[in-house]
KOLFI-930530 format. One record per residue (C-alpha): residue number from 1; residue in three letters; x, y, z. Coordinates in pm, whole numbers. Layout:
<sites>
SITE;nr;rest;xx;yy;zz
SITE;NUM;ALA;X;Y;Z $
...
</sites>
This chain:
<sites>
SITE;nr;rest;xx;yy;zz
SITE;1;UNK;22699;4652;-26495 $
SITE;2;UNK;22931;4859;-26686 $
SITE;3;UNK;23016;5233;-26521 $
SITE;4;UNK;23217;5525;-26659 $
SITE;5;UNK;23334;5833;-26570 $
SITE;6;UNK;23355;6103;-26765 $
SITE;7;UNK;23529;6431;-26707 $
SITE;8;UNK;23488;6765;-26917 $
SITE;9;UNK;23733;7037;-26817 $
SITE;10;UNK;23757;7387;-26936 $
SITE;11;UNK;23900;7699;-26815 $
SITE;12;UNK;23587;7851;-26601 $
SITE;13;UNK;23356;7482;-26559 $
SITE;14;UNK;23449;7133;-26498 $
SITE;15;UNK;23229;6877;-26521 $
SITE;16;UNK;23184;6511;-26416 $
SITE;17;UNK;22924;6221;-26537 $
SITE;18;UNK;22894;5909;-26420 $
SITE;19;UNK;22726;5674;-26666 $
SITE;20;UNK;22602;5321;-26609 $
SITE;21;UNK;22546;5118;-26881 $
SITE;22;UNK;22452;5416;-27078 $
SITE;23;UNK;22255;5582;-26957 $
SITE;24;UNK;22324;5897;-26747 $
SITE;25;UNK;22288;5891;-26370 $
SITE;26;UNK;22503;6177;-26167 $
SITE;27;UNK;22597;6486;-26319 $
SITE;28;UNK;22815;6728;-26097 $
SITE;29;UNK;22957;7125;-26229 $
SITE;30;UNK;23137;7319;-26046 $
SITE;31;UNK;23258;7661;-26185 $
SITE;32;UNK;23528;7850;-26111 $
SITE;33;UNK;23377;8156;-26018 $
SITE;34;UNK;23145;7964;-25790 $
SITE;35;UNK;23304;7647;-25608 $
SITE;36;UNK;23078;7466;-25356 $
SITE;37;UNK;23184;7515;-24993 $
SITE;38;UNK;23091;7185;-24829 $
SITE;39;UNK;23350;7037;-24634 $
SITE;40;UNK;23611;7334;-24587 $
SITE;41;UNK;23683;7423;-24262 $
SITE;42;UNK;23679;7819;-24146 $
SITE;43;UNK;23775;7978;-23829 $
SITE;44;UNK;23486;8204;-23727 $
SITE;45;UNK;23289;8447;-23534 $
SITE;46;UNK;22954;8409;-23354 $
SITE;47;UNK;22809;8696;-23433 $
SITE;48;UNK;22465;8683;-23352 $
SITE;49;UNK;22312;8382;-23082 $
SITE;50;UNK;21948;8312;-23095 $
SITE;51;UNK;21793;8160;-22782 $
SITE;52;UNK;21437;8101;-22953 $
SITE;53;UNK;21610;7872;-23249 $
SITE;54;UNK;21850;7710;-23060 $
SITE;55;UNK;22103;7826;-23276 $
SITE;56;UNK;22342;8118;-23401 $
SITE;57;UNK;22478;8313;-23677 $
SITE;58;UNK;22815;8268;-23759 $
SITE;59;UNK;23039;8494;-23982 $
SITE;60;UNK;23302;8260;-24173 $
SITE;61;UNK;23412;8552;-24474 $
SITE;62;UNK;23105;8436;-24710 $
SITE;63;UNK;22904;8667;-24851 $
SITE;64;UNK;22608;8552;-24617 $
SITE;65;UNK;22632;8477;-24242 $
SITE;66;UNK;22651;8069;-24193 $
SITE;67;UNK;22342;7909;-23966 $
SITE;68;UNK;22521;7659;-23636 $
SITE;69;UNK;22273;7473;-23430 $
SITE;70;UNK;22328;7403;-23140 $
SITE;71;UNK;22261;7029;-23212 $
SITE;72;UNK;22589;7079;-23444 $
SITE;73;UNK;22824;7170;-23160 $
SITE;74;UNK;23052;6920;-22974 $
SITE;75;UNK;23007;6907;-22619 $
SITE;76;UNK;23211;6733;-22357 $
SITE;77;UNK;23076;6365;-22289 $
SITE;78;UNK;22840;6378;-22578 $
SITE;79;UNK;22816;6071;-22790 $
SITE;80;UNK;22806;6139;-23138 $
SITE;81;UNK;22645;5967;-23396 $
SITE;82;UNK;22858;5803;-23701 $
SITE;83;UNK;22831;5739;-24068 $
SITE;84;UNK;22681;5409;-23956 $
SITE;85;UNK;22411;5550;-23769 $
SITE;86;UNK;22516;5385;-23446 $
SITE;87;UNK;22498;5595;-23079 $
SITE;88;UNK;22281;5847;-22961 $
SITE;89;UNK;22361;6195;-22925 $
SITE;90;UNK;22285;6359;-22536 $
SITE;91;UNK;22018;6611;-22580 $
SITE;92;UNK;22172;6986;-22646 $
SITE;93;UNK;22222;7194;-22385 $
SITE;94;UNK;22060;7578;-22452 $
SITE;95;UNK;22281;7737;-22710 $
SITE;96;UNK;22381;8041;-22480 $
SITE;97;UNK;22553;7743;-22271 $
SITE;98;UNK;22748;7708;-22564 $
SITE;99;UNK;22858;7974;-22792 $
SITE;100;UNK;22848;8338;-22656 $
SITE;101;UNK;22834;8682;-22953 $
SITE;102;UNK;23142;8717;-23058 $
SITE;103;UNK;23320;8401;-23006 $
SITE;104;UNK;23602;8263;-23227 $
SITE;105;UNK;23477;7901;-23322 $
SITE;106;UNK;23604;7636;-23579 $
SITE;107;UNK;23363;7501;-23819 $
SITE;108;UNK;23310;7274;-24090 $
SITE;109;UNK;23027;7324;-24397 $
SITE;110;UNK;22794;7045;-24426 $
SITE;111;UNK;22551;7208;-24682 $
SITE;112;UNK;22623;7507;-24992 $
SITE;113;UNK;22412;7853;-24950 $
SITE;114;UNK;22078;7714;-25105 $
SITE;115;UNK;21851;8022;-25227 $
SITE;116;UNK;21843;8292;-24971 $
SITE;117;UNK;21917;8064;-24666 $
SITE;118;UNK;22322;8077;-24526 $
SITE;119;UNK;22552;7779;-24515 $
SITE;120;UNK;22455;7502;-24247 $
SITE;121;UNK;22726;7483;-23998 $
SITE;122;UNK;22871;7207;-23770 $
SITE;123;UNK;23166;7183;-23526 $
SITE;124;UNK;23169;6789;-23602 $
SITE;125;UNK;23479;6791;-23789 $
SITE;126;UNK;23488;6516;-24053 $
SITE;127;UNK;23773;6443;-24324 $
SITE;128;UNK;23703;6224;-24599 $
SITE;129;UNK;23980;5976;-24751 $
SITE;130;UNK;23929;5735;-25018 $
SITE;131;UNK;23846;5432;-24722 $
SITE;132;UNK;23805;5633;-24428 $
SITE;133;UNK;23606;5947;-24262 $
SITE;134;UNK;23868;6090;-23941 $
SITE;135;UNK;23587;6208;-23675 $
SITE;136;UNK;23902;6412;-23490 $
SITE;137;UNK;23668;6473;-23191 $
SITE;138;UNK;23495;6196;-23156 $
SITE;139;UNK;23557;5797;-22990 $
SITE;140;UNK;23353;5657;-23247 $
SITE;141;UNK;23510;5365;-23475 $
SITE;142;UNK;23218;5254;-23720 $
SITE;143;UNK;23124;5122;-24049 $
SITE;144;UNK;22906;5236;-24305 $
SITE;145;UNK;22511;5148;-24323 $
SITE;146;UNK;22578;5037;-24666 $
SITE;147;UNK;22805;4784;-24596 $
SITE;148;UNK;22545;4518;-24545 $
SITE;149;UNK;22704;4165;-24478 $
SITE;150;UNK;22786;4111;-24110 $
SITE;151;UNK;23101;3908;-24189 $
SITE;152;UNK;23212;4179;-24363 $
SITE;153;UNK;23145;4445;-24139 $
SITE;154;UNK;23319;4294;-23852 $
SITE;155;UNK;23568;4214;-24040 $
SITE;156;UNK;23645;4575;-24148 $
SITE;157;UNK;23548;4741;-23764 $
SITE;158;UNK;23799;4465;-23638 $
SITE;159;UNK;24073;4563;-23812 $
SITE;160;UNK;24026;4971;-23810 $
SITE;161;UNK;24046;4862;-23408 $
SITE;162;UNK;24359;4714;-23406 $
SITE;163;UNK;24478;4960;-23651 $
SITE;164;UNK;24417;5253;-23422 $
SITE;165;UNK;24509;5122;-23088 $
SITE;166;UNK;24797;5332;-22987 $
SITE;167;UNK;24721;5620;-23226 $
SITE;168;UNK;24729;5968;-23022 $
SITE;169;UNK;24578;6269;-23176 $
SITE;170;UNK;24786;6573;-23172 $
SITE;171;UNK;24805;6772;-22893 $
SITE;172;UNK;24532;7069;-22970 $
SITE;173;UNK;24189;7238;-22863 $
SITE;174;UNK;23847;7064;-22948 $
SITE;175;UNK;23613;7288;-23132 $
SITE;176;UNK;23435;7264;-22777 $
SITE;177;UNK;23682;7420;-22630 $
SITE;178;UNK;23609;7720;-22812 $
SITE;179;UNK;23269;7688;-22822 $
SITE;180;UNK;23172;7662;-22463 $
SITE;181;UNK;23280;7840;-22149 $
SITE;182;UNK;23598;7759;-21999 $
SITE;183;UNK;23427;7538;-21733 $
SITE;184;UNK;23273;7342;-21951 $
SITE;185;UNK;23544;7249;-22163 $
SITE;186;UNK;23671;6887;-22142 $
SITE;187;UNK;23963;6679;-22230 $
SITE;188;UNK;24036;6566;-22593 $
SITE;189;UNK;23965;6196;-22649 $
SITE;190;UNK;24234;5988;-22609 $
SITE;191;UNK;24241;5865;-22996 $
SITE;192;UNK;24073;5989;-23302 $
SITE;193;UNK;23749;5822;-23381 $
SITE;194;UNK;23674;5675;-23780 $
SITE;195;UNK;23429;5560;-24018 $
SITE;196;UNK;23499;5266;-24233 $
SITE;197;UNK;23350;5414;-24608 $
SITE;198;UNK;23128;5199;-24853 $
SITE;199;UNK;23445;5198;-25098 $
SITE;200;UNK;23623;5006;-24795 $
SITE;201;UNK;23404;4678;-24870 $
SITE;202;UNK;23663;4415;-24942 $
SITE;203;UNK;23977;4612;-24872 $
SITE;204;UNK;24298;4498;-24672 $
SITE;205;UNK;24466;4595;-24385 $
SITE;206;UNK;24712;4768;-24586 $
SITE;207;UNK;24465;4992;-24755 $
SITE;208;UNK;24322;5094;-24422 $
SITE;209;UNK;24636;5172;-24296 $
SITE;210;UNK;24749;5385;-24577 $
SITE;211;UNK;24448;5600;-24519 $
SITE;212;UNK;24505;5660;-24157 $
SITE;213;UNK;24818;5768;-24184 $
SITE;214;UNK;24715;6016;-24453 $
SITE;215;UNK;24466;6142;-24255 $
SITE;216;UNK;24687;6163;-23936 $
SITE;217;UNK;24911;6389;-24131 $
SITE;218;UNK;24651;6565;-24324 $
SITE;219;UNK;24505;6681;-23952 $
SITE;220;UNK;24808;6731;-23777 $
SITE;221;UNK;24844;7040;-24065 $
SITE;222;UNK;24477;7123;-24025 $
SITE;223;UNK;24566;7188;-23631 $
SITE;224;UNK;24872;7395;-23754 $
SITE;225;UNK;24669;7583;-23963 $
SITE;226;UNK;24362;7655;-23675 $
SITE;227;UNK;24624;7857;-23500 $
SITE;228;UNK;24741;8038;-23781 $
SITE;229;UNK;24446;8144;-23952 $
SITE;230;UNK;24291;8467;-23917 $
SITE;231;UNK;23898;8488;-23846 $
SITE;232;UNK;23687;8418;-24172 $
SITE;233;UNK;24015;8248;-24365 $
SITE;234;UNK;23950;7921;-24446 $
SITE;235;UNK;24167;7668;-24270 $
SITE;236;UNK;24092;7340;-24495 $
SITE;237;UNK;23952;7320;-24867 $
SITE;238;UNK;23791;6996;-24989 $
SITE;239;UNK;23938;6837;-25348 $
SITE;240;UNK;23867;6961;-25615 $
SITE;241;UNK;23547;6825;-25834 $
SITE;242;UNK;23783;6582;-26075 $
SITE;243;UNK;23941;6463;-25746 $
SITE;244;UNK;23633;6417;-25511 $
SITE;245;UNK;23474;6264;-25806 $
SITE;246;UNK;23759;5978;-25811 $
SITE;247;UNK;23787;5994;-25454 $
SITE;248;UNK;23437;5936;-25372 $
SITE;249;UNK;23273;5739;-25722 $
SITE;250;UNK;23584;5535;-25808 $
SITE;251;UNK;23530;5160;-25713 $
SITE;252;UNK;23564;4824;-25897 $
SITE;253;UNK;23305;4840;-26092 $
SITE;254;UNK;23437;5169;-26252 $
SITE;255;UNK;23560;5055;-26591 $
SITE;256;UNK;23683;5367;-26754 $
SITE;257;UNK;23760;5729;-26665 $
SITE;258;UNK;23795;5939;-26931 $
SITE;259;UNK;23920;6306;-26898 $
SITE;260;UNK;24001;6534;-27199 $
SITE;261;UNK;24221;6778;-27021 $
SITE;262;UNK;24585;6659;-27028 $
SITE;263;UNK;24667;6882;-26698 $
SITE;264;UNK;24367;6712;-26483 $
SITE;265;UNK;24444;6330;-26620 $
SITE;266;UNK;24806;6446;-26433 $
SITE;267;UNK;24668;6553;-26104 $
SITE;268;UNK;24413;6226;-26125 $
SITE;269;UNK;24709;6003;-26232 $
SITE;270;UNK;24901;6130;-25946 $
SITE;271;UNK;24599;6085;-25692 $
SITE;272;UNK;24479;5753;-25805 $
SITE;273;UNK;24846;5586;-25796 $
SITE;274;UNK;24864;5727;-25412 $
SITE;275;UNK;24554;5633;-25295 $
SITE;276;UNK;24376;5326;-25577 $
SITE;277;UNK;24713;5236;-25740 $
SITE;278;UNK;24521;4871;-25815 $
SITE;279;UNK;24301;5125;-26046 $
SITE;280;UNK;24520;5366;-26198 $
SITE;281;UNK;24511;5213;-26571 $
SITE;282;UNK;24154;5303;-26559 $
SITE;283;UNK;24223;5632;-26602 $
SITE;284;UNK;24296;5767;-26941 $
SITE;285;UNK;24278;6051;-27162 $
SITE;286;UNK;24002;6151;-27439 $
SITE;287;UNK;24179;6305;-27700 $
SITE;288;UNK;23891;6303;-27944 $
SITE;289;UNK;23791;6653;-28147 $
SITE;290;UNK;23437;6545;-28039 $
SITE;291;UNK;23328;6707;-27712 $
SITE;292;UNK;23307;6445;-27456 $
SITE;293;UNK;22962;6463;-27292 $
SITE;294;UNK;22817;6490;-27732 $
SITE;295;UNK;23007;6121;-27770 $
SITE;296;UNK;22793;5981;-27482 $
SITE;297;UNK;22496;6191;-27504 $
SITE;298;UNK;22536;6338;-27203 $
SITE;299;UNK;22474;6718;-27309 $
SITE;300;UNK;22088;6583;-27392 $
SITE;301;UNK;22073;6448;-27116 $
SITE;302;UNK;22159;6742;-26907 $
SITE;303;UNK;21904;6943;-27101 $
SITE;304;UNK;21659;6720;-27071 $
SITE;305;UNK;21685;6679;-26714 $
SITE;306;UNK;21581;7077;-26710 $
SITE;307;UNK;21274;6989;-26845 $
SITE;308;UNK;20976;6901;-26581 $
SITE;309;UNK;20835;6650;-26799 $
SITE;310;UNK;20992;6278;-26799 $
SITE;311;UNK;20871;6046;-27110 $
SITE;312;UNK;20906;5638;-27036 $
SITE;313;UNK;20951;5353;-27303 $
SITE;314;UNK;20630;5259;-27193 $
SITE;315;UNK;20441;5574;-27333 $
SITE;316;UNK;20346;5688;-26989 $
SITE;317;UNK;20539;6007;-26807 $
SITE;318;UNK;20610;6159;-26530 $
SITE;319;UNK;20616;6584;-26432 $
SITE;320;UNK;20828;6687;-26244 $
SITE;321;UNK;20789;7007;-26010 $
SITE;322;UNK;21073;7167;-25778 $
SITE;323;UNK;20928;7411;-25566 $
SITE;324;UNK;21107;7596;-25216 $
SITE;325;UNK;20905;7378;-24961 $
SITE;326;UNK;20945;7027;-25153 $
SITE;327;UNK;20984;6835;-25485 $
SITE;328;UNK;20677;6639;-25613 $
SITE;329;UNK;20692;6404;-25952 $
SITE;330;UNK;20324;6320;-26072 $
SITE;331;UNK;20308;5994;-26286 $
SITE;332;UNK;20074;5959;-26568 $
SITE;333;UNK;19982;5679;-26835 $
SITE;334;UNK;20014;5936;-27121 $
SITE;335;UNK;19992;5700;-27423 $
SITE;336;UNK;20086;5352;-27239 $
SITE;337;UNK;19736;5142;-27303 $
SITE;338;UNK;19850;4849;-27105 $
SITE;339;UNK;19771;4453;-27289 $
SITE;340;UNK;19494;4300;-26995 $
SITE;341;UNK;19308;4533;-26792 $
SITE;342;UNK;19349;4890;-26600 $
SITE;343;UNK;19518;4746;-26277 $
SITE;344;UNK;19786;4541;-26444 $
SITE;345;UNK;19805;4856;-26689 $
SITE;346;UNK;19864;5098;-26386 $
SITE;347;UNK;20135;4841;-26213 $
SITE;348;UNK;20304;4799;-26502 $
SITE;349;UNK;20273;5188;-26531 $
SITE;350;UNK;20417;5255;-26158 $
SITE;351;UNK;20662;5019;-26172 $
SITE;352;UNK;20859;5184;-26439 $
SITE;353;UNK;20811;5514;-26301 $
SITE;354;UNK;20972;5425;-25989 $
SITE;355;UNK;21281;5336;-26172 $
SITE;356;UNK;21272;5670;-26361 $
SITE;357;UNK;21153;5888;-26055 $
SITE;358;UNK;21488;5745;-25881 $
SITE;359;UNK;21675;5795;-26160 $
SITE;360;UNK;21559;6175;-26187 $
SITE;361;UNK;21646;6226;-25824 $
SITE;362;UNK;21996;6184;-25877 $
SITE;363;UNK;22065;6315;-26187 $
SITE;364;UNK;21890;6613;-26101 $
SITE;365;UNK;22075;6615;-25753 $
SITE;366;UNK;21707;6710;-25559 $
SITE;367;UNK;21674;6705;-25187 $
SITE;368;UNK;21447;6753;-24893 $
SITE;369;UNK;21097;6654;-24906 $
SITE;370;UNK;20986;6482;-25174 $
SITE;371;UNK;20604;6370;-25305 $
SITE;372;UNK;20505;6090;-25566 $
SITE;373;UNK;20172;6081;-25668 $
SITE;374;UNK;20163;5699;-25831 $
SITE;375;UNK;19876;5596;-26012 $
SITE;376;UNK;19605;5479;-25777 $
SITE;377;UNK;19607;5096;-25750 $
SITE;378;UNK;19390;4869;-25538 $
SITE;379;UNK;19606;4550;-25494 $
SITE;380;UNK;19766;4614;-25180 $
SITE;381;UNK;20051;4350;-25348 $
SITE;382;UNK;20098;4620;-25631 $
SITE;383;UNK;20164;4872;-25403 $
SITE;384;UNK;20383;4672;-25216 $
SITE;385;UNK;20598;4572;-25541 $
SITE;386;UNK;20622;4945;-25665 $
SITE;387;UNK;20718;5061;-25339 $
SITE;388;UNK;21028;4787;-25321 $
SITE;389;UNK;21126;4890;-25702 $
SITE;390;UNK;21160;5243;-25578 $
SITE;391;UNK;21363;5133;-25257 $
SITE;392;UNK;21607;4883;-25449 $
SITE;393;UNK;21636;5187;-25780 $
SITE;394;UNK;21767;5439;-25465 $
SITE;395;UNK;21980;5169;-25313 $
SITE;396;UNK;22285;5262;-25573 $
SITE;397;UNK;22219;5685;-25504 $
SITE;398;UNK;22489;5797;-25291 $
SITE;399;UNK;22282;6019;-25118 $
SITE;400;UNK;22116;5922;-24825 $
SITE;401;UNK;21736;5864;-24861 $
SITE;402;UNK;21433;5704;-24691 $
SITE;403;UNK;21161;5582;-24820 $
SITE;404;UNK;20786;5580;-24614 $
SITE;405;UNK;20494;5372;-24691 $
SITE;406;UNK;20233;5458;-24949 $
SITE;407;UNK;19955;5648;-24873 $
SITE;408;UNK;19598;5571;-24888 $
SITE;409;UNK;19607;5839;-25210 $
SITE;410;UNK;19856;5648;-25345 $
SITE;411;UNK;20137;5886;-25250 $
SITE;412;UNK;20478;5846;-25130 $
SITE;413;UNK;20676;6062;-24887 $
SITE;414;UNK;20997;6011;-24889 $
SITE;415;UNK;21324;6253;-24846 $
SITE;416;UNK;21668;6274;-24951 $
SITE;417;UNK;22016;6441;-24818 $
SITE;418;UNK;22050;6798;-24994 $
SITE;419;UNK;22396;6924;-24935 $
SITE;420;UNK;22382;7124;-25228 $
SITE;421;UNK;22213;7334;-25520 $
SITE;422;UNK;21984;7108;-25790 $
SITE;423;UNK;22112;7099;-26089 $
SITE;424;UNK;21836;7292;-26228 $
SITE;425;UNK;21898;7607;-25928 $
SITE;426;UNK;22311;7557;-26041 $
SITE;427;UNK;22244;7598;-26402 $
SITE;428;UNK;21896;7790;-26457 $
SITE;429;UNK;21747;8166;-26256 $
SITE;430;UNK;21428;8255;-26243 $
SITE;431;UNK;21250;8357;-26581 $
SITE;432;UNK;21248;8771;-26579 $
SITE;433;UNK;20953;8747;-26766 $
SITE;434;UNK;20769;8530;-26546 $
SITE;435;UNK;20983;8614;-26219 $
SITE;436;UNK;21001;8231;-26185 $
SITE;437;UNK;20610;8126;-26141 $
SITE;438;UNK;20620;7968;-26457 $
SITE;439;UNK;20365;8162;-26612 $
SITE;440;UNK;20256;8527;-26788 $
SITE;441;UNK;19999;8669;-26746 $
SITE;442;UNK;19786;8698;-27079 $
SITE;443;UNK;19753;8997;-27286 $
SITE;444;UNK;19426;9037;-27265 $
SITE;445;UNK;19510;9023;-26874 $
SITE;446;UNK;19717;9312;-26933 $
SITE;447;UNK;19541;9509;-27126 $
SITE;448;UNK;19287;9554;-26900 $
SITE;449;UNK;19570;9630;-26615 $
SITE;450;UNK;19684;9903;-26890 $
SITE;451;UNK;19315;10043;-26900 $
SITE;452;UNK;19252;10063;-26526 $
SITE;453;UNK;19634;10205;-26454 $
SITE;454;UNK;19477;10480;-26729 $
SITE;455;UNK;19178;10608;-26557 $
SITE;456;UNK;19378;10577;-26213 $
SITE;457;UNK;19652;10799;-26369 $
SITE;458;UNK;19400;11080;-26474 $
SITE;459;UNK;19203;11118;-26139 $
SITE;460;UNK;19539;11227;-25991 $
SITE;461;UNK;19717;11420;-26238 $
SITE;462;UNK;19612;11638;-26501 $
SITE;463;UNK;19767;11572;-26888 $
SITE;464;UNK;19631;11672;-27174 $
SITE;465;UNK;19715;11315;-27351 $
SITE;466;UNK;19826;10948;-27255 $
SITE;467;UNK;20134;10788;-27412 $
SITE;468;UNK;20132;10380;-27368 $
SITE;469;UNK;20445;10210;-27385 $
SITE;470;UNK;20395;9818;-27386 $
SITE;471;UNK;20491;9496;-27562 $
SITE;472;UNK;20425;9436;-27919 $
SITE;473;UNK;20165;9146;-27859 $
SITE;474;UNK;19991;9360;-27607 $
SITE;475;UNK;19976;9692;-27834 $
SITE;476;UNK;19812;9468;-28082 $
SITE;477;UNK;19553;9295;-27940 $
SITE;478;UNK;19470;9619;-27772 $
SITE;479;UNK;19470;9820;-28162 $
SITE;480;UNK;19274;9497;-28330 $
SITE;481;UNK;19048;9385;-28101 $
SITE;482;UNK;19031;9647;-27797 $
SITE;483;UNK;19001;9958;-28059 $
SITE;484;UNK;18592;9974;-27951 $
SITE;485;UNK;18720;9958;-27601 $
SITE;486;UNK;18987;10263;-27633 $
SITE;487;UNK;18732;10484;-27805 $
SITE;488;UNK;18479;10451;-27524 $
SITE;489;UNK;18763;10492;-27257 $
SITE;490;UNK;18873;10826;-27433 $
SITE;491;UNK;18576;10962;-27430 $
SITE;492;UNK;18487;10881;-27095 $
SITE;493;UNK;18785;11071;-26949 $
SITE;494;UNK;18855;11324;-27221 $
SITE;495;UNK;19165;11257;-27337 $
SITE;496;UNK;19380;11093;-27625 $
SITE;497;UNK;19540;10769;-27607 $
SITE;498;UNK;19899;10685;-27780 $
SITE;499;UNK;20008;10340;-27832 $
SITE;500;UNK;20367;10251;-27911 $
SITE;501;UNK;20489;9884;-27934 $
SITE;502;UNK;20830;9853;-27771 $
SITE;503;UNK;21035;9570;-27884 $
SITE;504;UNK;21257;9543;-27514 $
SITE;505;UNK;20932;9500;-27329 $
SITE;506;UNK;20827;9193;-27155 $
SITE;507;UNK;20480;9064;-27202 $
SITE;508;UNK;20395;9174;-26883 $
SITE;509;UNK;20569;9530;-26839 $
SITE;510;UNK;20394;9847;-26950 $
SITE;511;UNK;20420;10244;-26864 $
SITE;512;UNK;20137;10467;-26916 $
SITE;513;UNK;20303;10860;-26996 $
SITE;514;UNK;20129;11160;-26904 $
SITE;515;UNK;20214;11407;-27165 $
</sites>
């Protein structure tokens, strides 16, 4: 499979693709004026605890006040639960056991400000390295889920163990300490706790080893900086985009990165011959005078990606519908007529929308719930087959995801990790016109509206004539084909009506003067 990355910098955006064979799969932006939070660290302040929801308010210096539950705090004894998904976390304790109003507290952002809701909160401290996550409060020494071969993963858990016997953490406060009563608090673990990473598969000893003792240093400075820090500074800031994007979607299979800024190929340069020096000659500049994303088509396929509606090869298509409570894509035949008969039409149908409703998850980056509504099909081994393509398409999504069974509809539940914004709710707001329903209401909708606001507007105050002020469209149809109706409204309250088209008006806004 051949995999590129692209990277488009300019001043205020930078933005990263990752293409495989291709086609477009990931797109991330961040912009200047509105970098992602996930991952920094903050010193804050409780500043409002909440009993019923198990959880509490914290203020960190964002504009909105961050949401830690209590499930998110690190208590004494506790064991926590790794990248790997091994150990089970001790039920949580009632939050007012834990944090108290007004309490200083150290915590890390594990998910962006989506929509109106605050930043979700955790006092599990995690640092990412190219091999490696440090879990500085935690025992835990584990290896990724995705790292499927036993050999393998032994192999890698060995080693990180005899890597870290004899490591000490540096002498400092747990988050617990600080977010728990004095008698409660509890002794820092004797060595740091790690997670072998997916990009680890196949590494040495040496590359393992170079990581740790980044991260040792990197968190002996993050402890310097928790006692320096005022309340609501930030103590630790994640990479930037270019540099989490190598960090994080680097690996062998990478062929090419390309980056057409001369000042970012430096900083990558620099961070791939420290950390993936085996890859560094991957990493080159575009000079071209065409834009990068136009060469590869990526700029289409960013716009189409906005759109809800999906077209396949095939003929068939798929819609697909954000909404605040969950996603759901709807697959249709469309034009696909199939060769034998309906049910190998419809399998054939579902089979290549489970490819494309994968593929639309991560390139449009959507989370939470999610609903697809497959064709109905009555072979119980169909279903079985389209519900397998859709696992093994998600299997190469970094995000985590699971997959139920099929419904007796024919639907599929299923969710995936949200940590932040869609790419839709990064680069689109709500429609003014339609205040983001997706719809107007029709003219002949608000005409009437107009007419009943007029005879409301008389009954309470007294005018000797009306003056209308309303879209174009709607002062038309209402002069054209509403001019019986306006005569027979004038003379049933006794006054004259003035129409006057305004150019600035939505479809749906009107005033109604009393002159």
């Amino acid at each position: 499979m051949s995999e590129e990355i692209l990277i488009n910098v300019t001043p205020r955006e930078t933005r990263v693709a990752l293409v495989e064979n291709g086609m477009l799969q990931e797109v991330h932006v961040e912009r200047a004026s509105r970098r992602g939070y996930v991952g920094n660290i903050y010193k804050g302040k409780v500043s409002r605890v909440m009993p019923g929801m198990q959880a509490a308010f914290v203020e960190i210096g964002l504009d909105r006040a961050a949401f830690l539950h209590a499930s998110d705090i690190v208590r004494p004894h506790a064991t926590l639960t790794g990248e790997n998904g091994e150990g089970a976390a001790a039920p949580s304790p009632p939050i007012t056991e834990l944090v108290r109003d007004g309490q200083d507290i150290v915590v890390q952002v594990v998910k962006d400000p989506i929509g109106t809701k605050g930043a979700r909160l955790t006092t599990h401290l995690s640092i990412p390295s190219r091999y490696l996550v440090l879990l500085p409060y935690s025992k835990v020494l584990g290896v990724s889920v995705r790292i499927e071969d036993e050999v393998e993963r032994q192999r890698l858990k060995d080693m990180l163990a005899a890597l870290t016997i004899g490591i000490e953490p540096a002498a400092a406060a747990s988050p617990a300490a600080a977010a728990a009563p004095a008698a409660a608090a509890a002794p820092v673990a004797s060595r740091l706790g790690y997670i072998v990473r997916t990009n680890a598969e196949g590494q040495s000893r040496e590359a393992l080893a170079e990581d740790i003792d980044y991260l040792g240093k990197l968190w002996t400075n993050i402890q310097e900086q928790m006692a320096r820090v005022r309340v609501g500074e930030r103590i630790y800031e994640d990479l930037s985009l270019p540099l989490r994007a190598l960090r994080d979607l680097m690996r062998p299979s990478i062929e090419k990165v390309r980056i057409d800024s001369r000042e970012t190929l430096e900083r990558a340069q620099r961070f791939v011959s420290q950390f993936m020096p085996e890859l560094a000659e991957r990493v080159e500049h575009y000079p071209g005078e065409r834009p990068i994303f136009d060469l590869y088509g990526v700029e289409d396929e960013i716009q189409n990606a906005l759109k809800k509606d999906v077209p396949l090869k095939s003929g068939g298509y798929l819609i697909v519908d954000q909404t605040e409570a969950m996603t759901t894509i709807d697959v249709n035949t469309g034009g696909f007529l199939g060769t034998r008969n309906l049910e190998e039409t419809v399998f054939r149908n579902n089979l290549e929308a489970a490819q494309a409703a994968a593929r639309q998850l991560r390139l449009r980056n959507l989370g939470g719930i999610i609903i697809i509504d497959f064709i109905d099909m009555t072979d119980e081994e169909h279903q079985r087959q389209v519900l397998r393509q859709l696992q093994k398409s998600m299997a190469r999504d970094h995000a985590k995801a699971t997959v139920y069974d099929m419904s007796p509809l024919g639907l599929v539940e299923m969710t995936r990790k949200r940590t932040t914004e869609s790419l839709e709710r990064q680069l689109c707001e709500p429609c003014p016109a339609c205040s983001g329903r997706g719809s107007v209401k029709t003219t002949e909708t608000i005409t009437y509206e107009i007419f009943r606001e007029i005879t409301r507007a008389v009954r309470q105050f007294d005018a000797q004539q009306l003056l209308v002020l309303a879209a174009p469209k709607v002062v038309n149809r209402i002069l054209e084909e509403e001019s019986v109706a306006v005569a027979e409204l004038e003379e049933f309250i006794g006054k004259t009506i003035r129409f006057q088209p305004e150019e600035h008006y939505s479809q749906e806004q009107y005033d109604v003067v009393l002159l």
